[in-house]
N, C-alpha and C positions, 0 to 999 in steps of 0.2 A: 722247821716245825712251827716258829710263832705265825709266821707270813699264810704259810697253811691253815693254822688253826683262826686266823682273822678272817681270812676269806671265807674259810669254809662254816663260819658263823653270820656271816654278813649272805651268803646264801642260802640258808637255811637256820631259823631263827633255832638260838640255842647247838647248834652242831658243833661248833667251833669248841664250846664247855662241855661237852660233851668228848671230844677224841682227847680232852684233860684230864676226863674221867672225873668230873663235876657234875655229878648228876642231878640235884637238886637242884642246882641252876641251870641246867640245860633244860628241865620239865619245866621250871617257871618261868625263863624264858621265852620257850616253845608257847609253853601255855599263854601267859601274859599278849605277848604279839600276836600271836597266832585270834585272839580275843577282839585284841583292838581292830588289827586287819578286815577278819569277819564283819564285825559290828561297821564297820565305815564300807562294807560293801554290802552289805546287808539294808541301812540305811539310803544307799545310792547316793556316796558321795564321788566326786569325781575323782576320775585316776588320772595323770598331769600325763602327758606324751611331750616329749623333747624336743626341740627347735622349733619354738613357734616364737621367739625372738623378744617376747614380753620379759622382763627381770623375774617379776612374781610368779608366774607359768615355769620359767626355768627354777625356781628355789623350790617349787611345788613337784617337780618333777625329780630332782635328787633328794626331796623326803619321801617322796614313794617308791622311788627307787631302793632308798635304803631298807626296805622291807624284804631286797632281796627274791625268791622264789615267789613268795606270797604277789610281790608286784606283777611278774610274770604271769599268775596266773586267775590274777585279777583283772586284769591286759585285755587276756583272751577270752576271757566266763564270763565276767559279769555285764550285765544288762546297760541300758544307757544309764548314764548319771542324773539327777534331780536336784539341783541345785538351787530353784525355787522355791521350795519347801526348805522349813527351816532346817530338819531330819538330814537333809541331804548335803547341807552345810555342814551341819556335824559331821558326817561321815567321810566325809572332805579330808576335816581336820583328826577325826580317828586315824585312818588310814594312815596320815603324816605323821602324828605322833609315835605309830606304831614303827613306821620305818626310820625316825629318828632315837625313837628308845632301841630298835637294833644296831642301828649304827651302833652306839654307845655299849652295847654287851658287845658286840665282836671288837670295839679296840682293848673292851678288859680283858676279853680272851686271846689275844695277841699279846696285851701286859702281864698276862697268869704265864700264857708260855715263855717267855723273855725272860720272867723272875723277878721283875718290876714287882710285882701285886702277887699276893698272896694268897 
Protein backbone atom coordinates (compact mmCIF):
# COMPACT_ATOMS: atom_id res chain seq x y z
CA UNK A 1 0.00 0.00 0.00
CA UNK A 2 2.95 2.63 0.85
CA UNK A 3 4.66 2.09 -2.77
CA UNK A 4 1.00 2.60 -4.19
CA UNK A 5 0.07 5.33 -2.33
CA UNK A 6 3.72 7.24 -3.37
CA UNK A 7 3.10 6.60 -6.87
CA UNK A 8 -0.36 7.27 -7.00
CA UNK A 9 0.40 10.81 -5.38
CA UNK A 10 3.40 11.58 -7.61
CA UNK A 11 0.71 10.91 -10.50
CA UNK A 12 -1.76 12.77 -9.56
CA UNK A 13 -1.03 15.81 -7.16
CA UNK A 14 -2.53 15.04 -3.63
CA UNK A 15 -4.10 11.30 -4.66
CA UNK A 16 -1.72 9.49 -2.87
CA UNK A 17 -3.37 11.54 0.76
CA UNK A 18 -6.13 11.05 -0.37
CA UNK A 19 -6.53 6.84 -0.68
CA UNK A 20 -5.05 7.66 3.30
CA UNK A 21 -8.12 9.36 3.69
CA UNK A 22 -6.22 12.87 4.32
CA UNK A 23 -8.49 14.95 2.91
CA UNK A 24 -7.41 18.25 3.73
CA UNK A 25 -4.14 17.56 2.44
CA UNK A 26 -5.01 16.02 -0.52
CA UNK A 27 -7.32 19.34 -1.49
CA UNK A 28 -4.26 21.50 -0.51
CA UNK A 29 -2.24 19.61 -2.23
CA UNK A 30 -4.33 19.28 -5.49
CA UNK A 31 -5.03 22.82 -4.88
CA UNK A 32 -1.58 24.25 -4.23
CA UNK A 33 0.18 22.36 -7.31
CA UNK A 34 -2.35 22.23 -9.45
CA UNK A 35 -1.96 26.51 -8.94
CA UNK A 36 1.55 26.58 -9.41
CA UNK A 37 1.41 24.27 -12.63
CA UNK A 38 -1.37 26.59 -14.15
CA UNK A 39 0.43 29.68 -13.41
CA UNK A 40 3.96 28.50 -15.09
CA UNK A 41 1.75 27.49 -18.12
CA UNK A 42 -0.33 30.12 -18.17
CA UNK A 43 2.77 32.44 -18.01
CA UNK A 44 4.55 30.29 -21.02
CA UNK A 45 7.23 28.92 -19.25
CA UNK A 46 9.07 26.21 -20.63
CA UNK A 47 8.30 22.56 -20.18
CA UNK A 48 11.94 20.65 -20.16
CA UNK A 49 11.75 17.32 -22.67
CA UNK A 50 14.37 14.49 -21.84
CA UNK A 51 17.56 13.67 -23.59
CA UNK A 52 18.94 16.59 -24.92
CA UNK A 53 22.09 15.89 -23.01
CA UNK A 54 22.66 19.37 -21.35
CA UNK A 55 22.92 18.77 -17.18
CA UNK A 56 20.57 21.81 -16.62
CA UNK A 57 17.89 20.69 -19.41
CA UNK A 58 18.06 17.08 -17.74
CA UNK A 59 17.46 18.70 -13.77
CA UNK A 60 14.83 20.72 -15.55
CA UNK A 61 13.14 17.95 -16.85
CA UNK A 62 12.81 15.60 -13.68
CA UNK A 63 11.24 18.95 -11.85
CA UNK A 64 8.69 18.85 -14.26
CA UNK A 65 8.41 15.74 -14.49
CA UNK A 66 7.75 15.44 -10.92
CA UNK A 67 4.46 17.36 -11.49
CA UNK A 68 3.48 14.01 -12.45
CA UNK A 69 -0.17 14.12 -14.87
CA UNK A 70 -0.05 17.94 -14.88
CA UNK A 71 3.40 17.40 -16.85
CA UNK A 72 1.83 15.12 -19.23
CA UNK A 73 -0.63 17.29 -19.98
CA UNK A 74 1.16 20.36 -20.29
CA UNK A 75 3.42 18.21 -22.70
CA UNK A 76 0.61 18.02 -25.10
CA UNK A 77 -1.91 21.48 -24.53
CA UNK A 78 0.01 24.02 -23.98
CA UNK A 79 1.19 26.56 -26.52
CA UNK A 80 5.02 27.29 -27.26
CA UNK A 81 7.02 28.48 -24.29
CA UNK A 82 8.31 32.40 -24.00
CA UNK A 83 11.24 32.54 -22.34
CA UNK A 84 12.24 36.00 -23.42
CA UNK A 85 10.00 37.83 -21.54
CA UNK A 86 10.60 37.98 -18.07
CA UNK A 87 6.79 36.25 -17.37
CA UNK A 88 8.00 33.17 -19.11
CA UNK A 89 10.97 32.77 -16.94
CA UNK A 90 8.84 32.63 -14.04
CA UNK A 91 6.77 30.20 -15.29
CA UNK A 92 9.64 28.08 -16.18
CA UNK A 93 10.51 28.16 -12.60
CA UNK A 94 6.63 27.82 -11.25
CA UNK A 95 6.04 24.82 -13.26
CA UNK A 96 9.38 23.25 -11.48
CA UNK A 97 8.66 24.25 -8.26
CA UNK A 98 5.38 22.94 -8.51
CA UNK A 99 6.72 19.37 -9.50
CA UNK A 100 9.28 19.52 -6.85
CA UNK A 101 6.69 20.49 -4.11
CA UNK A 102 4.99 17.10 -5.32
CA UNK A 103 7.64 15.12 -5.36
CA UNK A 104 7.93 15.97 -1.63
CA UNK A 105 3.95 15.40 -0.71
CA UNK A 106 3.99 11.82 -2.45
CA UNK A 107 7.22 10.70 -0.36
CA UNK A 108 5.11 12.03 2.85
CA UNK A 109 2.40 9.94 1.55
CA UNK A 110 4.54 6.92 1.28
CA UNK A 111 5.89 7.86 4.95
CA UNK A 112 2.04 8.44 6.23
CA UNK A 113 1.59 4.77 4.70
CA UNK A 114 4.77 3.06 6.25
CA UNK A 115 3.85 4.61 9.67
CA UNK A 116 7.08 6.62 9.53
CA UNK A 117 5.00 10.09 9.73
CA UNK A 118 1.92 10.70 11.30
Amino acid sequence: MAYFAGIAGWALPGFGHLLLRRWGRAAVYFGGIGALALAGVLLRGNIFSGGTGDPFDTLGYIADLGTGSFYFLAKNFAGSADVSRAAGDYGTRFFAAAGILNLVCAIEAFEIATGRKG
